[in-house]
N, C-alpha and C positions, 0 to 999 in steps of 0.2 A: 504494500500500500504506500502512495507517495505519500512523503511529508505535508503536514498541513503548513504554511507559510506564515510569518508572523513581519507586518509589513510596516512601520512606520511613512506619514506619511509628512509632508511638508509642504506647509502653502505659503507660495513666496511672493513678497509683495516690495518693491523697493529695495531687493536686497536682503529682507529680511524675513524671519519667519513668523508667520502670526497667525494666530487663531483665533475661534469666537465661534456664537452660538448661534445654530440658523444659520449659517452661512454668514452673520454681521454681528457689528460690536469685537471688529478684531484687537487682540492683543499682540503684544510684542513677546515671542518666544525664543529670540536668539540665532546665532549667524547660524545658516543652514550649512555651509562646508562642513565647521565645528563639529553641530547637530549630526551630522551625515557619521564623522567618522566617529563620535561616540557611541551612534547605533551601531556600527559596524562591530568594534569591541565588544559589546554587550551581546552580539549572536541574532542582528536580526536578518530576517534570511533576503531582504530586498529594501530598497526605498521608493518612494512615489516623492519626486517634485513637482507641484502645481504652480505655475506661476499665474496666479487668479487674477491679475489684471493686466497681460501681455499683451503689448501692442507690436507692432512693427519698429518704432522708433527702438524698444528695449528690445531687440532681439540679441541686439551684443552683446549686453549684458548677463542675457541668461545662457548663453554660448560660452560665457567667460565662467560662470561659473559652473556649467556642465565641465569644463578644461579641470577644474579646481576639485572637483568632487570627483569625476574619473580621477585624478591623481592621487587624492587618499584612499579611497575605494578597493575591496575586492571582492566587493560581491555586488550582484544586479542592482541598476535602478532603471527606472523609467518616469522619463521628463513632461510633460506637458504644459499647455497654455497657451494660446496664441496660433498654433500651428495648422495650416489651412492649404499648402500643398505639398508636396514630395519635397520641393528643395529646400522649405522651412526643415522638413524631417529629418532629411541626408546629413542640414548643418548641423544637426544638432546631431543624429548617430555618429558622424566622422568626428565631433568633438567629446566624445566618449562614453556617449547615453547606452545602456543595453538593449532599452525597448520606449517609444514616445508614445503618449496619448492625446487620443483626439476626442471633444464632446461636441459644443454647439458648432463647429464647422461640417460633423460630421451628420449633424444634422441637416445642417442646411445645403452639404454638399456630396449625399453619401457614396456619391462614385468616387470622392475620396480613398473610401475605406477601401475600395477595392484597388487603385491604385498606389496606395503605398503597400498593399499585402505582396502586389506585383511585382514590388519594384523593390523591397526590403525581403519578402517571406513573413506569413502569418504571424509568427513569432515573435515580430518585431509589434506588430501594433494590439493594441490596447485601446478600447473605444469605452470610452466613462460616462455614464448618465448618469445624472442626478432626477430624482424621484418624488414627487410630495404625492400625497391624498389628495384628491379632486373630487368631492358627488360621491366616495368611496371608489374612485378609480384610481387606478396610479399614474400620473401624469408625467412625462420627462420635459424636463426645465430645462433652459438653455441662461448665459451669459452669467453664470456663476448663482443660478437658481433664481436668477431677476424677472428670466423671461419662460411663460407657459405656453405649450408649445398644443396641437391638438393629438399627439403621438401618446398613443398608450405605450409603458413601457415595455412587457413583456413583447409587445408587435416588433417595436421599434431595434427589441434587442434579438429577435429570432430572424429578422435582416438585416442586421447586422452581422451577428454569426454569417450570414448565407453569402454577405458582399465579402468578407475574409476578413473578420476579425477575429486575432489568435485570444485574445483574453476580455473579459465585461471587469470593466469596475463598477460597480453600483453602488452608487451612497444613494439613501433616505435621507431627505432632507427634513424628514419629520422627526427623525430619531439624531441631526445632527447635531454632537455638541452638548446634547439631553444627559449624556452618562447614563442611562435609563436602558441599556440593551440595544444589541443590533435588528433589523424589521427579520426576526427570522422565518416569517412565515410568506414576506416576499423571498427572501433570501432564497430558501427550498424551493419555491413554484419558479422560477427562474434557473437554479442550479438543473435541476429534472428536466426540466424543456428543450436545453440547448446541451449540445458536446466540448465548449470549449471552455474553460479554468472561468470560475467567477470568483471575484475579490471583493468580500464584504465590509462596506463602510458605512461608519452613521451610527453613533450610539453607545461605544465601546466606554465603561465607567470602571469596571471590576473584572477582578480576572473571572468570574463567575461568564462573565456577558460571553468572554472568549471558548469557554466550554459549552456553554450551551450552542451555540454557532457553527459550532465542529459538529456536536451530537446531534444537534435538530436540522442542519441541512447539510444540503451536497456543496457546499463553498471548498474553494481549494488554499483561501487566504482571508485574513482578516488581517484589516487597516484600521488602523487610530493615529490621533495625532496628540492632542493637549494631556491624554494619561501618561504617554511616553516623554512628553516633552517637560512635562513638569514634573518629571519622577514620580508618577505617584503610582505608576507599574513597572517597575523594574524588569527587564526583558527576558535576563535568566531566570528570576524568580517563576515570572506566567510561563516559561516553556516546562521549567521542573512540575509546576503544578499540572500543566496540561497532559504530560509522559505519564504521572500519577494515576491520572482519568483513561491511560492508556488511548491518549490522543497521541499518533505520528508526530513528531517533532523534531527537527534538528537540533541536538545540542552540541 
């Protein structure tokens, strides 16, 4: 049985890392190279950086420090934000990303998805939706959850997979920042539907949230950001407890 993944994640805004709840009300969490290689130390088995308000003008800047973070780095990450053709993608893999993600361009342009799986291999890309409650539907959000889109998520994401996306990120934006648990009953009806690695995000508060996630769906990964970043789960601690529960883990 593969390893379940244990994935820190990082939203980067100016350089810096910051978080908050709902998606707003960010705070300041510290230099993400830093960040980067203290997860590494600690045994996490990948990174996600988000640069949640990338424009064109900063694309240097988040190149500069993909350079920065492949250099201390030796294990996976994958970049996103801003990224809206192949040669945003190529800059950012030739500058030492593992794998990039794509959400609202991917929406609005999904022959994208099919062209970087072309032109990288599946593996390489990573398609992210964000999720709320709608009427009790699940609705996927675009421009860092600002914008409602009329795309049910599981549709959205079962074309996805189909145009060659190797992995779903799926954050709840209902459960984001909550510490309250990940949506795990979205989580399983989306893990079962599709064949390709889903990465559960939105919710994570206690190592508890991290076990039940494992046990109650088919997710291949769990992402958090503000428990990790503020120490208040220690990384080897949650992988020891989770081998305990006789969850796959890498230690």
């Amino acid at each position: 049985m593969l390893s379940k993944r244990i994935i820190p994640c990082l939203d980067v805004k100016d350089g810096r890392t910051v978080k908050g709840v709902n998606f707003v009300d960010l705070k300041d969490a510290g230099d993400p190279v830093e960040l980067a290689w203290q997860y590494a130390q600690q045994g996490a088995d990948e990174l996600v950086f988000l640069d949640i308000t990338a424009t064109h003008e900063r694309r240097g800047t988040t190149i500069e420090m993909v350079k920065s973070v492949a250099r201390q780095l030796n294990i996976p990450f994958t970049i996103g934000g801003g990224i809206t053709s192949v040669a945003d993608a190529e800059a950012l893999l030739n500058s030492g990303a593992d794998k990039i993600s794509i959400n609202s361009a991917a929406v609005r342009n999904p022959q994208l998805i099919e062209d970087l799986a072309k032109a990288f291999g599946v593996q390489f890309v990573v398609v992210a939706v964000d999720t709320k409650l709608v009427d009790g539907r699940n609705m996927v959000h675009l421009n860092g959850g600002r914008l409602i889109t009329e795309l049910q998520t599981e549709d959205w994401i079962l074309k996805a997979e189909n145009l060659g996306a190797g992995e779903i990120l799926l954050t709840s934006m209902d459960h984001d920042g909550t510490k309250n648990g990940f949506d795990c009953l979205l989580l399983n009806k989306v893990a079962r539907s599709i064949n390709i690695p889903v990465i559960a995000s939105g919710g994570a508060g206690k190592i508890e949230h991290f076990s039940e996630v494992f046990l109650q769906t088919g997710v291949d990964a769990a992402l958090a950001a503000s428990v990790f970043h503020f120490g208040e789960i220690p990384i080897p601690v949650l992988k020891e407890e989770l081998k305990k529960q006789n969850i796959p883990v890498r230690l």
